[in-house]
N, C-alpha and C positions, 0 to 999 in steps of 0.2 A: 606412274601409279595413280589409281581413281584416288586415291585418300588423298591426295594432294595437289590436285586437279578440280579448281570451282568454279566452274560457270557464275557469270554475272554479278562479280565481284569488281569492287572496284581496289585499286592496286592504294596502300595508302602506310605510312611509317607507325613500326609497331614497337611497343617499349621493350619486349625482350631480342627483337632480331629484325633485320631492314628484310623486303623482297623486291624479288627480280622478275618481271610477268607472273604475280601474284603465287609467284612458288615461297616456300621461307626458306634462308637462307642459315646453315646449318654452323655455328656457330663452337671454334675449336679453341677456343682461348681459356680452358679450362684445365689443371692436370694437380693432382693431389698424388702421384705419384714418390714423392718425396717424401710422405708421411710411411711409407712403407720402406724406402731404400734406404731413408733417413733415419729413421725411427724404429718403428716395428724391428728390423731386419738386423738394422745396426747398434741398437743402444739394449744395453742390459734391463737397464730402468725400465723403459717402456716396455718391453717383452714380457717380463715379471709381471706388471701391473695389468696388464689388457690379459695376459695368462691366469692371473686371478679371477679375473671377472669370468671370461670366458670358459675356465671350468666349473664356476660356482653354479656359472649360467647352466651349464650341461646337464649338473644334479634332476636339475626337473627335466619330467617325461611328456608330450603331449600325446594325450587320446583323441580318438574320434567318438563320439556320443548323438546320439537324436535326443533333440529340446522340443518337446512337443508343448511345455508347458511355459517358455520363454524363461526359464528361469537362470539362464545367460546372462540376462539383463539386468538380472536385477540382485545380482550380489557382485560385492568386491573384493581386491584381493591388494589391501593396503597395509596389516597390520596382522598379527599373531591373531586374535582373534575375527576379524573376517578372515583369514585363510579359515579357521577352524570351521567357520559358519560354512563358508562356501562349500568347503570337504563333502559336509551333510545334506549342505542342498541336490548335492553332484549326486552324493549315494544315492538318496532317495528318490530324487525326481526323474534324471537322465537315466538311458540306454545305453549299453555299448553299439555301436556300430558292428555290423559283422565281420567275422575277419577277413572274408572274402571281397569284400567292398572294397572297388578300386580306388578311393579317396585313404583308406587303411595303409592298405599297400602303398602307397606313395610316401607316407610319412613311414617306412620301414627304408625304403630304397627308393629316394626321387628321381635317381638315374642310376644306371649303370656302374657305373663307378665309384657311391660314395652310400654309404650309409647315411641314415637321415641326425647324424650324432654328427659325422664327418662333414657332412653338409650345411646344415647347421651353421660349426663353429665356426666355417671360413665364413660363412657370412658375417657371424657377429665380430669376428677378427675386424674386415673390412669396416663394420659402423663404426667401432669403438676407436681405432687405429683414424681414418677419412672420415670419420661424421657422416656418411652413409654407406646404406649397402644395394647392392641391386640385385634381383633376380628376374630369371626372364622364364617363364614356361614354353615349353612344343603343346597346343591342344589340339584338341581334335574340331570338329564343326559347331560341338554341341559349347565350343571354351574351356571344358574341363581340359585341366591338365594331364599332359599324359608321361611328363617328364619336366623335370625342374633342373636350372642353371644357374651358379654363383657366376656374377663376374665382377670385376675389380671394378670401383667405382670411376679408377681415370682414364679407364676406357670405355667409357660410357658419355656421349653426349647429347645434350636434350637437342629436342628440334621443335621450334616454334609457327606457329602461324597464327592469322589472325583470330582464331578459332582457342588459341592456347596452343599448351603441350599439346601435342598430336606420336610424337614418338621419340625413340630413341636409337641414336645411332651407334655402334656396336664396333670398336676397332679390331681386325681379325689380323692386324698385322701385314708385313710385305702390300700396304698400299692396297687391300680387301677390308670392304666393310661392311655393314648388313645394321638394314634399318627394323628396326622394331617395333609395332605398334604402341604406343600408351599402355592401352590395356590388359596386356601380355608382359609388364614386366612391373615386378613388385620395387618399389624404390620407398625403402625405409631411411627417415633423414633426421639430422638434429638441426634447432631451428637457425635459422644462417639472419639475420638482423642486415645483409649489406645487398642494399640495392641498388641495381647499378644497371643499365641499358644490353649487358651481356644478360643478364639470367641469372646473377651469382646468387640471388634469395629461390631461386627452384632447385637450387644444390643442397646438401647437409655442409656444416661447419665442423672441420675438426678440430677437438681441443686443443690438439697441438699447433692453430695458429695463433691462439693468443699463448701458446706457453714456449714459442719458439726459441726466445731467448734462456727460457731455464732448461730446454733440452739442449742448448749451444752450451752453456752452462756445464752442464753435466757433462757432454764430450768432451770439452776444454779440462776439466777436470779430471776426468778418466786420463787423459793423453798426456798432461803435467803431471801424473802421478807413475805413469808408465816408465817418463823420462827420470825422477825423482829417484825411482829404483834402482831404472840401468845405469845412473851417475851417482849413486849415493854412496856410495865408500865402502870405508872400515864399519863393521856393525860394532867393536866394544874393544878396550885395552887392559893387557894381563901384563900386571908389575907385581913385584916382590912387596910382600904383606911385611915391610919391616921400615921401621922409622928410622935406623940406623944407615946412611949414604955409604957406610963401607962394606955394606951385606946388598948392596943393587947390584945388577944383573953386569957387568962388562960389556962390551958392544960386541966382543966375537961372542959370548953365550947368549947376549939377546938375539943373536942368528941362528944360533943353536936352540935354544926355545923356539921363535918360530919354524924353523924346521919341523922341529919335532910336534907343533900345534898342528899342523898344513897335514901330515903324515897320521898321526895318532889320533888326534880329534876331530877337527873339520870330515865331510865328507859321509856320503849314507853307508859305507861299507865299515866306520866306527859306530855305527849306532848302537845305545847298550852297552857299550865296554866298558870297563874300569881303566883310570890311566894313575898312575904314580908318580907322583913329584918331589923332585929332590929335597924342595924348599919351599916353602909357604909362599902360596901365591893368589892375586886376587885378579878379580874379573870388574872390569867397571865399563857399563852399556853408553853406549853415544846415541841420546836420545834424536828424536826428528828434528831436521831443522825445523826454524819459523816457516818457514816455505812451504815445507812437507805439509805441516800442522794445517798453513789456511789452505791449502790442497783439499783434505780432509776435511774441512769445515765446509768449501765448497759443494762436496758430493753429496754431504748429511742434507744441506740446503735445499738444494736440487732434487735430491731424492723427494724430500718433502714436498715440495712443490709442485711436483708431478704427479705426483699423486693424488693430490686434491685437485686434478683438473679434471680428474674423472671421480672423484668426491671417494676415494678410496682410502683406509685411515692406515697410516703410514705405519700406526704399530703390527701389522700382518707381517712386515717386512723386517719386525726388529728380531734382531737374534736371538734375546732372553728377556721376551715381556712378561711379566708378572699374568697370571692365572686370568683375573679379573681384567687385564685390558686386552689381553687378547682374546676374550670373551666377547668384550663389547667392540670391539674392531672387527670379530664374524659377526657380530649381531648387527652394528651399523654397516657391512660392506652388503647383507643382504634385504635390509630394509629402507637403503639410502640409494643403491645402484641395481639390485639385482630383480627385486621386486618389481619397481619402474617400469624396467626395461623390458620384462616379460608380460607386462601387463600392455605395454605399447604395441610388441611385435602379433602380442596374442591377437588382439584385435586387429590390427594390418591384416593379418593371413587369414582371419576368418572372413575378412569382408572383401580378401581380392581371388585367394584361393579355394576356399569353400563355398561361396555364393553359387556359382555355376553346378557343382553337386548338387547344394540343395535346390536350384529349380530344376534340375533333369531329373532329379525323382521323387520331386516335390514331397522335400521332407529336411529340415530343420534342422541339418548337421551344425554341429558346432566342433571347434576343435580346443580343448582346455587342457593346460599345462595342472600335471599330478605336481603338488611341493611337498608331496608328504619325506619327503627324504632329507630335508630342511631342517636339522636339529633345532635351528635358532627359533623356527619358527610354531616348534611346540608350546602350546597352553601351558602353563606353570600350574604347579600344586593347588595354590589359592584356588585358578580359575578355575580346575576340573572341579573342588569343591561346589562354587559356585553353581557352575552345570549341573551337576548335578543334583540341583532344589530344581527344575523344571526340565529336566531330559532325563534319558533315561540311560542306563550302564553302558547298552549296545550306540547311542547316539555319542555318549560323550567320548565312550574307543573309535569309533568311526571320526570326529573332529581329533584326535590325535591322531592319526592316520595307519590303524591299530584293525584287526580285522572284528568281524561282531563274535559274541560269545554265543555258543548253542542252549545256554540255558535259559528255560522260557524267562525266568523271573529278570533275565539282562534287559528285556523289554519293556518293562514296565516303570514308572515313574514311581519313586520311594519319596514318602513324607515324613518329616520328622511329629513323632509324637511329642504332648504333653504344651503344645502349644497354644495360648489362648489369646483374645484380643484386648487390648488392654482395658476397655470399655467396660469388659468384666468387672473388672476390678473397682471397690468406693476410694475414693484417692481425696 
């Protein structure tokens, strides 16, 4: 291939890969595959927690819009109210794109196969799960995409030359593989801090290498509690409610009772029944052993643990959190994780995927995530207040993500009467 083919170079040792007649040398000593067959696939824990994010992430919608006036730029989307700002910059300044614009249509169906919701998620599966994601585009002459591809980050390997990245190479299985330009494949990453002469800082870092040990943890735990069940016994002992040792049970009728327990009570085909007893009798539970117990201590730990490695607050996960924490456990998982990360990928895609649009018809597309569906991230009572001393009824419904009202006077800005300045006043 010309792209990796340079006259009048001279052949010389590069920090991410050695070459051989100045070709680079494609470098396989990479695989995060474990983080899915390990993790992802197999642990409860992790499934839960990346499936939180991942559908919270879904909630927002991306449009296509024309920014004639840059105003892209120059808002952010970090807190309840710049979401709110941004909303109204969106209304008021931006276009929709038209729905016939083949950039539109790509974000409904990037292939064939998947919805851009389905599409999407496996992606952010892959970052959140491997610490990166990759996609690759088919375009056409002009670059623009004309079909877009999720693939698994550990069949993805970079290819270096003296020049840098130059591309990526594509495992297709059965000993087939297919090299891929740089430029044609989106590689979204979290930042990897280990430099090393392989390339392992041009990869993402997935949480779960620093949190190896507590998702060991957590398996070890699950697996001790499995075994804890299938060997744990008797669950409880029925003796005769009487302090007199000459009204106990005989040993042929303690036979007889349990019989009649095994038969009459145990089992789903007694559920509901009344049973009648000859003689007063009582029930006494055989708590967990110490074993079971730090079992159980174990998993609470672990769970917790895991979860903060993607900064995710563990009470989402509690069975019966009080009203107020699991308010603020949706409020911190979208203003600590979900915000972030949309605000990262949003930019990625406009600067790898949309650029090529906008120079083929020279015009300004931008592609912006809707939050309006984001409970957490409503303006409070106060603040609409507030708003409303300098916007007007239809701007402050528009920053709640509300539609405009038809009556003229929503447009207008209301001031409170009877106000004077204090200067007025002999004090």
């Amino acid at each position: 291939m010309r792209l990796f083919r340079r006259k009048n170079k001279v052949s010389k040792s590069f920090m991410y890969s050695t070459f051989i007649g100045n070709s680079p040398v494609v470098l396989y000593n990479y695989n995060s595959e474990d983080y899915i067959s390990k993790g992802y696939t197999s642990n409860g824990e992790i499934y839960s927690i990346i499936k939180k994010i991942t559908d919270k992430c879904a909630a927002s919608t991306p449009y296509v819009y024309i920014d004639s006036k840059g105003v892209k730029s120059k808002s952010r989307k970090d807190s309840d109210i710049s979401v709110a700002k941004h909303r109204l910059y969106v209304h008021k300044e931006l276009k929709y794109a038209p729905e016939d614009n083949d950039l539109v249509k790509l974000l409904k169906n990037p292939n064939t196969l998947q919805t851009w919701r389905e599409f999407i998620t496996l992606a952010r599966i892959f970052y959140f799960v491997q610490g990166e994601t990759f996609i690759y585009r088919e375009a056409g002459d002009d670059d623009c995409a004309l079909s877009l591809h999720v693939v698994p980050a550990h069949l993805m390997t970079q290819v270096v030359s003296s020049e840098g990245l130059v591309a990526w190479k594509l495992n297709l299985f059965n000993g087939l593989t297919r090299e891929i330009p740089a430029g044609d494949v989106f590689h979204l990453k979290m930042p990897n801090p280990v430099f090393d002469a392989s390339g392992t800082q041009l990869r993402g870092m997935s949480p779960l290498l620093a949190g190896l040990k507590y998702l060991q943890l957590d398996d070890s735990a699950i697996q001790s509690w499995i075994k804890s069940v299938e060997n744990e016994g008797a669950k409880g002992l029925i003796s005769p409610n009487h302090a007199d040792p000459n009204l106990w049970l005989t040993p042929s009728q303690v036979e007889t009772t349990q019989t009649t327990v095994e038969t009459k009570i145990h089992g789903a085909d007694n559920k509901n029944k009344i049973v009648v007893s000859g003689m007063p009798l009582q029930y006494t539970h055989i708590g967990l052993s110490p074993d079971a117990l730090n079992i159980v201590k174990g998993l609470e730990h672990a769970g917790v643990k895991l979860c903060d490695l993607w900064n995710v607050p563990a009470v989402l996960f509690d069975p019966n959190p009080t009203y107020q924490n699991a308010r603020e456990g949706r409020l911190r998982l979208v203003m600590d994780v979900v915000l972030p990360y949309l605000s990262l990928e949003e930019d990625k895609i406009n600067k790898w995927l949309v650029e090529p649009f906008s120079k083929r018809d020279n015009k300004t597309y931008i592609i912006d995530y809707d939050l309006s569906s984001y409970e957490e991230l409503r303006i409070s009572d106060t603040q609409v207040e507030s708003f409303l001393k300098t916007h007007s009824i239809n701007e402050v419904r528009v920053m709640q993500g509300s539609d405009e009202s038809e009556e003229p006077y929503a447009n207008e800005i209301f001031i409170q009467q009877g106000l004077v300045p204090l200067s007025d006043y002999n004090v």
